[in-house]
Backbone as a printed PyTorch tensor [residue, N CA C, xyz], in Angstrom:
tensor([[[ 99.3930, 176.2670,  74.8810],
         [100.5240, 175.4050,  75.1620],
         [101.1820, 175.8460,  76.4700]],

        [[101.7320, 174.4720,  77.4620],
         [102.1370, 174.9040,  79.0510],
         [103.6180, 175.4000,  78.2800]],

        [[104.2140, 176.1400,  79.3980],
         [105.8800, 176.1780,  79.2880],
         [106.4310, 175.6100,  80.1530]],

        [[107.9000, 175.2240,  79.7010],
         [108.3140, 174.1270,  80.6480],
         [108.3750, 175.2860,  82.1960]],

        [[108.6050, 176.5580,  82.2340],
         [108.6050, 177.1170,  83.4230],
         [106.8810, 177.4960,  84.2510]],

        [[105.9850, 177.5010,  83.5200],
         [104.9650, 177.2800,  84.1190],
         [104.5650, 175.6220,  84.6010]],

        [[104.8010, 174.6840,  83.8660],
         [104.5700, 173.5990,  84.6610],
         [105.6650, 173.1390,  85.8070]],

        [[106.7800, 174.1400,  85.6160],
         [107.2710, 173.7320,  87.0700],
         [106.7840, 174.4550,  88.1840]],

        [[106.4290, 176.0620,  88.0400],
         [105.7370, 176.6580,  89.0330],
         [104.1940, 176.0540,  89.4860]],

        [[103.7620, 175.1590,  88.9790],
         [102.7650, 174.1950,  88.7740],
         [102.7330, 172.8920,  90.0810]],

        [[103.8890, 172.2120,  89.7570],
         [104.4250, 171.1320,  90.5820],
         [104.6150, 171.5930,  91.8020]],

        [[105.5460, 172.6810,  92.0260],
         [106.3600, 173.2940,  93.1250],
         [104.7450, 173.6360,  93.9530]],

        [[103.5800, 174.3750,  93.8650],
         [102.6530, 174.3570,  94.2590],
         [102.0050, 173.7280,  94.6800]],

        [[101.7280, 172.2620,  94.0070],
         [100.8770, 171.0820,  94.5470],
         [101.7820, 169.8670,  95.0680]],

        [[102.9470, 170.3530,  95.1490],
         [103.7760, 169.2160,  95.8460],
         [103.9280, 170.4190,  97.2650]],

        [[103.7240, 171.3710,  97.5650],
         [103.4960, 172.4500,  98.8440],
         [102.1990, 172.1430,  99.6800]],

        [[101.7250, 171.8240,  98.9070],
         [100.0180, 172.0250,  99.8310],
         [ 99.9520, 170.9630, 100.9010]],

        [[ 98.9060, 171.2990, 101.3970],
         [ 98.4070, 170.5140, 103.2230],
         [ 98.3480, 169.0220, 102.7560]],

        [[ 98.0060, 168.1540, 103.5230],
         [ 97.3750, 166.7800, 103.6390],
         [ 96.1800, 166.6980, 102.8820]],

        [[ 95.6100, 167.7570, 102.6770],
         [ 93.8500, 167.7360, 102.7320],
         [ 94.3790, 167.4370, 101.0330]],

        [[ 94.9920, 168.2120, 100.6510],
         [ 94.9410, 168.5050,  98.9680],
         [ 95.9580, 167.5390,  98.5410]],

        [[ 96.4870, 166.2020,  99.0370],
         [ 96.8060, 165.0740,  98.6020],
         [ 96.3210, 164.8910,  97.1970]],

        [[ 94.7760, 164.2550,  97.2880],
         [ 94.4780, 163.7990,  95.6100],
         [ 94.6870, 164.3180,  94.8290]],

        [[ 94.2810, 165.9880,  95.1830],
         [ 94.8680, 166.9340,  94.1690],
         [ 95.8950, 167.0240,  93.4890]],

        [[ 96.8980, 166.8000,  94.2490],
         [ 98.2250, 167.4770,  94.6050],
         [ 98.4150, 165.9870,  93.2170]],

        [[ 98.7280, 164.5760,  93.6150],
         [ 98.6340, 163.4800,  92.6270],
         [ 98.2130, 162.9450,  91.2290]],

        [[ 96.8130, 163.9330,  91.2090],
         [ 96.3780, 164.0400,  90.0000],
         [ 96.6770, 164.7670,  89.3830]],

        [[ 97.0300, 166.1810,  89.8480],
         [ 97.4640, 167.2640,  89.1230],
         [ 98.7490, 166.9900,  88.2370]],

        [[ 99.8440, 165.9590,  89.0620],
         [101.2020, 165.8690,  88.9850],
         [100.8660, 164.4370,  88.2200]],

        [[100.0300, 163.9520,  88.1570],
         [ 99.8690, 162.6360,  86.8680],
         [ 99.1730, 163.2930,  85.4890]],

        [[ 98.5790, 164.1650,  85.7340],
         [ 98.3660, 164.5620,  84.4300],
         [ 99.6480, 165.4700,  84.0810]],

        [[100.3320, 165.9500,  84.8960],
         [101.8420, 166.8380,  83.7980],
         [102.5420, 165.7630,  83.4980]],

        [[102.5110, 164.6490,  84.1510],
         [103.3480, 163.7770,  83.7760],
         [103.2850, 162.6480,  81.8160]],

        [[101.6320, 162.7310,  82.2210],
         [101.4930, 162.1860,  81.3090],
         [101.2460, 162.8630,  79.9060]],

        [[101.1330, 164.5240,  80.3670],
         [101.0980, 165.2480,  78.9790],
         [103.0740, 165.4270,  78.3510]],

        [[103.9380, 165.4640,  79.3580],
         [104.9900, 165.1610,  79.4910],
         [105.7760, 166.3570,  79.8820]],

        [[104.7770, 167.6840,  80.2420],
         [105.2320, 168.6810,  81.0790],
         [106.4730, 168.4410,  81.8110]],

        [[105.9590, 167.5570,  83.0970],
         [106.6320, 167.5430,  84.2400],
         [108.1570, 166.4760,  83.8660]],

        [[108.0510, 165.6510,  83.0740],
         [109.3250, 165.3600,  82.2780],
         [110.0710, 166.1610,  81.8470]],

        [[109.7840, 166.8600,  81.0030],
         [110.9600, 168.0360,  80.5400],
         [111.3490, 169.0490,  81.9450]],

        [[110.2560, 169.3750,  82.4360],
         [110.5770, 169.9510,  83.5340],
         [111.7720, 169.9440,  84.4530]],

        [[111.8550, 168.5760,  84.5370],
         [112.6460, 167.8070,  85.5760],
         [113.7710, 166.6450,  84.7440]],

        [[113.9590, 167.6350,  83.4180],
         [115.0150, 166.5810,  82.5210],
         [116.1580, 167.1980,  83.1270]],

        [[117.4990, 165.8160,  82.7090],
         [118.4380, 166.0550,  83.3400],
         [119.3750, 166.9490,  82.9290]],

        [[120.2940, 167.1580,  83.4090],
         [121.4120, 168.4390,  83.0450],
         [123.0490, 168.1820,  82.5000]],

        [[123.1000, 167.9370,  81.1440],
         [124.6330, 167.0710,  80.9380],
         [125.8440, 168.0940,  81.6960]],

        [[125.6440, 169.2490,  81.6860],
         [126.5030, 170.0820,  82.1580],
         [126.6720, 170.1550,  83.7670]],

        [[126.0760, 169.8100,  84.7940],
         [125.9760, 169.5710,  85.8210],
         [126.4800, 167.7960,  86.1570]],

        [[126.3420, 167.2590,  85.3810],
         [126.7610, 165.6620,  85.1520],
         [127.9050, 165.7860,  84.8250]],

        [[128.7290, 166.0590,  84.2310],
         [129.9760, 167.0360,  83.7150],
         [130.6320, 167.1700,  84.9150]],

        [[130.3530, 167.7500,  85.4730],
         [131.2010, 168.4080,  87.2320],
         [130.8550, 167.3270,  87.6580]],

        [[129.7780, 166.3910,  87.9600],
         [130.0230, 165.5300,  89.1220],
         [130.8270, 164.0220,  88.5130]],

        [[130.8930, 164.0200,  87.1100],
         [131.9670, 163.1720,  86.3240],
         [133.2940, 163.6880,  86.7080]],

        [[133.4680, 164.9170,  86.7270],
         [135.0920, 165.3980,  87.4080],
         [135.1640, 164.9860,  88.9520]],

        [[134.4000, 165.1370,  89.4780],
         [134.4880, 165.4410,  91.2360],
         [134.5420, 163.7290,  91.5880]],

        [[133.5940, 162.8990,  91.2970],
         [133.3110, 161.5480,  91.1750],
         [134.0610, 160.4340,  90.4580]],

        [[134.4350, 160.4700,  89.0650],
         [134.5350, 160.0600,  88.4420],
         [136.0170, 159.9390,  87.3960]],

        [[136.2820, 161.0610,  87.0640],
         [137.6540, 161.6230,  86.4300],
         [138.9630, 160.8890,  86.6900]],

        [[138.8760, 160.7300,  88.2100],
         [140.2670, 160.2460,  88.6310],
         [140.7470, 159.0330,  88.0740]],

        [[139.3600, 158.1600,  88.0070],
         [139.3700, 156.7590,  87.4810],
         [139.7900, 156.5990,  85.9880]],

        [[138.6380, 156.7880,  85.0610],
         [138.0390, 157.0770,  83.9060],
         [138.4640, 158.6280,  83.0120]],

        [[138.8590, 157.9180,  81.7690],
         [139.0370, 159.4290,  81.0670],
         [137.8810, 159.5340,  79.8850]],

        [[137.5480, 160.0810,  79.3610],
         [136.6070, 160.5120,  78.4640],
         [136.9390, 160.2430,  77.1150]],

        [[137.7790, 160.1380,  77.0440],
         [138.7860, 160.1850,  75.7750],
         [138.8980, 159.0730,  74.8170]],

        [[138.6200, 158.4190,  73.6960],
         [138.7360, 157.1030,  73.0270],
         [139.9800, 156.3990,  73.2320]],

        [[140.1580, 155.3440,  73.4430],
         [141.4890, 154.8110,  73.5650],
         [141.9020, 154.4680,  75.1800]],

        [[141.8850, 155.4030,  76.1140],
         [142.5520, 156.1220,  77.2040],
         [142.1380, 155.7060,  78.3530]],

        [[142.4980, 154.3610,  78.6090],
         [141.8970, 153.6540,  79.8180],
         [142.6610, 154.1940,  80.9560]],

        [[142.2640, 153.9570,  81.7250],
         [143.0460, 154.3700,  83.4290],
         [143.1660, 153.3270,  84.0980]],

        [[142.7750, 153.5000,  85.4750],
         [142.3520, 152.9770,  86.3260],
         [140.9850, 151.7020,  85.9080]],

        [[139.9570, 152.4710,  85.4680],
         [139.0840, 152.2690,  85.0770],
         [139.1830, 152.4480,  83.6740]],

        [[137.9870, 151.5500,  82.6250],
         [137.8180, 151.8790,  81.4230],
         [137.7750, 153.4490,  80.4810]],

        [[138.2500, 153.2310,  79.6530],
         [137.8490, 154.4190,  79.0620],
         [136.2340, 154.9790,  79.1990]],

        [[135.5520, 156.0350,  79.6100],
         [133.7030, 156.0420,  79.1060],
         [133.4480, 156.4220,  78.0840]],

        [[134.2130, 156.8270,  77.1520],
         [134.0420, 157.4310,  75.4780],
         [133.5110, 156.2750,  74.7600]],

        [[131.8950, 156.6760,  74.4880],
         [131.1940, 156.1600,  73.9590],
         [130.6180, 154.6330,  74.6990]],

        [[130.6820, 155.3800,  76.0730],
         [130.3170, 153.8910,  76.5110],
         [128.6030, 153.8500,  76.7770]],

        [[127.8720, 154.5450,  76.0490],
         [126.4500, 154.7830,  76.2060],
         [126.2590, 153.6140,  74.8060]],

        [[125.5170, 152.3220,  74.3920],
         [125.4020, 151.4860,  73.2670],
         [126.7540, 150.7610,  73.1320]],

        [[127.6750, 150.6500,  74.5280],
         [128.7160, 149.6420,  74.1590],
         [128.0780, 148.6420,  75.3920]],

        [[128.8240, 147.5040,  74.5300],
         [128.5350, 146.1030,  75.5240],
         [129.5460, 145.9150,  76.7060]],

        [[129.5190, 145.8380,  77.7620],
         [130.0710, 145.6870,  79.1760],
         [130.8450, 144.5690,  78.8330]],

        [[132.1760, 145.5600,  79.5660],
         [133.2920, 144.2740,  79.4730],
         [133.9910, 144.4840,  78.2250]],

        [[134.2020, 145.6650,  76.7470],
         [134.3430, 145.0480,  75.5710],
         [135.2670, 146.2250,  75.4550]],

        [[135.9840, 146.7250,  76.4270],
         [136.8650, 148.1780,  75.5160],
         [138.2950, 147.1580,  75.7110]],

        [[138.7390, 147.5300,  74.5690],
         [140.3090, 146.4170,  74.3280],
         [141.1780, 147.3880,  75.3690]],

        [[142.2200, 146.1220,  75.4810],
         [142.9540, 146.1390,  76.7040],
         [142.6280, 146.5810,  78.1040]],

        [[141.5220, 146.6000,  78.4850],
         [141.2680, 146.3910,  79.9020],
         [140.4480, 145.3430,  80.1440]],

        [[141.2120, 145.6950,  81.6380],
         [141.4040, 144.1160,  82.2240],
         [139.9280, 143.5860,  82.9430]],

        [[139.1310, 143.4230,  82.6820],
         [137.7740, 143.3690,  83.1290],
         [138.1720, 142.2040,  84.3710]],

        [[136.9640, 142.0590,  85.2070],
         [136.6540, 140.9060,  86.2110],
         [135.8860, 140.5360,  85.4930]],

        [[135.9080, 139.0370,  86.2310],
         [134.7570, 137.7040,  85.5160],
         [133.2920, 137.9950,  85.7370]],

        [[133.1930, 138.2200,  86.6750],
         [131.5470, 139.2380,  86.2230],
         [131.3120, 139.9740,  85.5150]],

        [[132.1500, 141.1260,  85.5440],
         [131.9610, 142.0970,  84.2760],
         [132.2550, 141.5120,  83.3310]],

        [[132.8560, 140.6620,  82.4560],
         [132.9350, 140.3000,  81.5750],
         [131.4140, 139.4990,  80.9460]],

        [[130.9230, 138.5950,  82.1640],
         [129.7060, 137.9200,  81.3100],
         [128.6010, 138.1810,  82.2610]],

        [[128.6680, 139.8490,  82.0270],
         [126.9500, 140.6720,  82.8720],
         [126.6610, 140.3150,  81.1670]],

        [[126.9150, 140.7820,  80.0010],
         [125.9650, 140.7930,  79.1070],
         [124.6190, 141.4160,  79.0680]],

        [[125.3670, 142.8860,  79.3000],
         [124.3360, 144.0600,  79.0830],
         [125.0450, 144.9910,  78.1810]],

        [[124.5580, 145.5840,  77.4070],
         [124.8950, 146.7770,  76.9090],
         [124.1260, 148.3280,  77.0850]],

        [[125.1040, 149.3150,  77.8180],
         [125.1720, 149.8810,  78.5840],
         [124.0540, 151.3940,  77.8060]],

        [[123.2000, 151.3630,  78.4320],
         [122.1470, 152.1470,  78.2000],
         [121.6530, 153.3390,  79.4530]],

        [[120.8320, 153.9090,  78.8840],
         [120.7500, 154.7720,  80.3640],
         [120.1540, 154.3900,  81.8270]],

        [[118.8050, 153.6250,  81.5480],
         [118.2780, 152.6130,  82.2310],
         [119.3620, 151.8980,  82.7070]],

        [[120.4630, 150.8880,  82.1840],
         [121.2800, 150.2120,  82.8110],
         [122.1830, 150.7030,  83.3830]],

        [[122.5560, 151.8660,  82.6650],
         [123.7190, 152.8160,  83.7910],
         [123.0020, 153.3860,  84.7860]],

        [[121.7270, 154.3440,  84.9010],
         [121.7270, 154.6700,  86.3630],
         [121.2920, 153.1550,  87.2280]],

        [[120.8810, 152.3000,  87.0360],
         [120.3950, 151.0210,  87.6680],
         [122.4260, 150.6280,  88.3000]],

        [[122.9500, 150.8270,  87.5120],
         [124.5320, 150.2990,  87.7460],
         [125.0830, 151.1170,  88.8610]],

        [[125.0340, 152.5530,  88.5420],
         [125.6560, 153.6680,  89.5340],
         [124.8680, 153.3320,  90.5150]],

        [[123.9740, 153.4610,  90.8310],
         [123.3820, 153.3410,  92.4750],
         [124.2580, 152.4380,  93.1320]],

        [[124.3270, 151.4360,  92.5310],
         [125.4130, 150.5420,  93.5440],
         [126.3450, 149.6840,  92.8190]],

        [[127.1500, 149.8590,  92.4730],
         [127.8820, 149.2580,  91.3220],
         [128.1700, 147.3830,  91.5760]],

        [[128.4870, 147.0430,  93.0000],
         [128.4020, 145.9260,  93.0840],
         [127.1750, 145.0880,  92.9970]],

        [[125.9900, 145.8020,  93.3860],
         [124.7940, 145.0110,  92.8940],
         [124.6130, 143.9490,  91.5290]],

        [[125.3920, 145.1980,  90.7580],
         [125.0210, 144.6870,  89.4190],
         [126.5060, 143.3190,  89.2180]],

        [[127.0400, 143.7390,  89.4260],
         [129.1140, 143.6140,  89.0540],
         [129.4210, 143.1470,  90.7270]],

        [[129.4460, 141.8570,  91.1190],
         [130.0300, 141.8490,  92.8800],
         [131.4510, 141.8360,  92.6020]],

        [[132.2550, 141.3720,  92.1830],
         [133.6810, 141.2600,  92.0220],
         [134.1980, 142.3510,  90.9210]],

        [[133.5550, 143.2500,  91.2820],
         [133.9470, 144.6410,  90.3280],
         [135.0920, 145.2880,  91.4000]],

        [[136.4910, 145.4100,  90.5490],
         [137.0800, 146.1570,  91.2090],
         [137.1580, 147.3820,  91.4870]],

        [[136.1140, 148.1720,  90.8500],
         [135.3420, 149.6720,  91.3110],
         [135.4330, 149.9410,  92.7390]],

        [[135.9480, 150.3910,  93.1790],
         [136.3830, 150.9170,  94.6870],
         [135.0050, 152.6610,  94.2650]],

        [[133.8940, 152.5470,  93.9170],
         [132.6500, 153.1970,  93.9790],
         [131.8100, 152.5970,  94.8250]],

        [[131.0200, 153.4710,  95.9300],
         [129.7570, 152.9320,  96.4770],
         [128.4840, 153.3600,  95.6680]],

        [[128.6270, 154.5180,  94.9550],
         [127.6250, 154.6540,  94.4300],
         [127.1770, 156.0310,  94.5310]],

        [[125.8120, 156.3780,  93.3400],
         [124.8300, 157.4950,  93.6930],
         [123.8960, 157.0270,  93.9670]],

        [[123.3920, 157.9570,  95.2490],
         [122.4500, 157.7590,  95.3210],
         [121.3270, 158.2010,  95.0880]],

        [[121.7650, 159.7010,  94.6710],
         [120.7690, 161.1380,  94.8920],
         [120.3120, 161.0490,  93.3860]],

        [[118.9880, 160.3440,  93.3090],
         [118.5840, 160.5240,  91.7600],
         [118.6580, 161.6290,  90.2740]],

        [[118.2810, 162.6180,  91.3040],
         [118.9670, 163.9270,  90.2240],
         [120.0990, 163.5070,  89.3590]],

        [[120.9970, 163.3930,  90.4200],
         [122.6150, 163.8960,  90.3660],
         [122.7800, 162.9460,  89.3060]],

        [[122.0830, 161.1300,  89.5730],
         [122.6030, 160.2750,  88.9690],
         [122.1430, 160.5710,  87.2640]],

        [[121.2430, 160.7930,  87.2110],
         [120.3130, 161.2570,  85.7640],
         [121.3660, 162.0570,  85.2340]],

        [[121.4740, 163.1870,  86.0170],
         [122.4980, 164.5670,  85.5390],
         [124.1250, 163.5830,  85.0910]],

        [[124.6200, 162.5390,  85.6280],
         [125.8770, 161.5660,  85.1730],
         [125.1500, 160.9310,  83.8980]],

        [[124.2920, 160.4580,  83.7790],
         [123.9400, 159.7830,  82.6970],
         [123.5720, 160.4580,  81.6600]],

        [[122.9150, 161.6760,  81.5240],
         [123.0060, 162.5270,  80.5000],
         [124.0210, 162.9180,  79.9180]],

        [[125.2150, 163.2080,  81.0850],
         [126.6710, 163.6770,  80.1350],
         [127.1650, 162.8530,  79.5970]],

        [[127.3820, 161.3030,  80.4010],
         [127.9250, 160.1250,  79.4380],
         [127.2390, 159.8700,  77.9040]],

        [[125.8690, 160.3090,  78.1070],
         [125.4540, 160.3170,  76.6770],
         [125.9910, 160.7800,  75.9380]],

        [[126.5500, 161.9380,  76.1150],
         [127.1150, 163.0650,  75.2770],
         [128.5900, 162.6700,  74.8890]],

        [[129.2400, 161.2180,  75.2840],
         [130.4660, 161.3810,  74.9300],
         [130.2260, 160.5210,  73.7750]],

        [[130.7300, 160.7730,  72.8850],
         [131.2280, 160.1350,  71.4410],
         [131.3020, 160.6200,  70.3470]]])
């Protein structure tokens, strides 16, 4: 059986090598992928999502049930439907996106929040840095 720290010293190796060792380098990194090595490897971090929810996020949004701000409450907003926490004041887009908010739909949302929402009064441009965004969506999981 691999460990998740040998299949990262694994990756880090064949994502290093020359031009020549391309196929290599692809196949090697599709088979960790698909044994699911290189997934765990590279799973995200709620505790690092955590800090960039404070640094990013906090000012707006509180964590807390009930406790809207600026922005909605996010307590338990991982399996809630967009647009649906009582007493805030949604925009008419957000109100009939008619998604319910999953991880797939939240990092797809954070990258650019107006993409999804144009008349979102979110004064957010977004993440962009995939890590980071994964590492936000893991901690929101964690609230409820």
């Amino acid at each position: 059986m691999m460990t998740i720290e040998k299949a990262q010293r694994i990756i880090e190796a064949v994502v290093g090598g020359s031009q020549r060792n391309c196929r290599m380098r692809r196949t090697v990194i599709a088979g960790l992928l698909l044994t699911g090595f290189a997934t765990d490897a590279l799973a995200a971090d709620s505790a690092a999502g955590e800090k960039i929810f404070k640094a990013q996020c906090g000012i707006c949004h509180a964590v807390v049930a009930g406790q809207n701000r600026i922005g909605p409450t996010l307590f338990g907003v991982v399996g809630r439907p967009a647009g649906s926490v009582p007493g805030f004041n949604y925009t008419a887009d957000h109100k009939k996106l008619g998604v319910t908010w999953d991880a797939a739909t939240l990092d797809k949302y954070l990258i650019n929040p107006r993409a999804m929402v144009p008349d979102t009064s979110m004064a957010y441009a977004g993440l962009k840095d995939d890590a980071k965004r994964a590492d936000l969506v893991a901690y929101l999981e964690t609230l409820h």
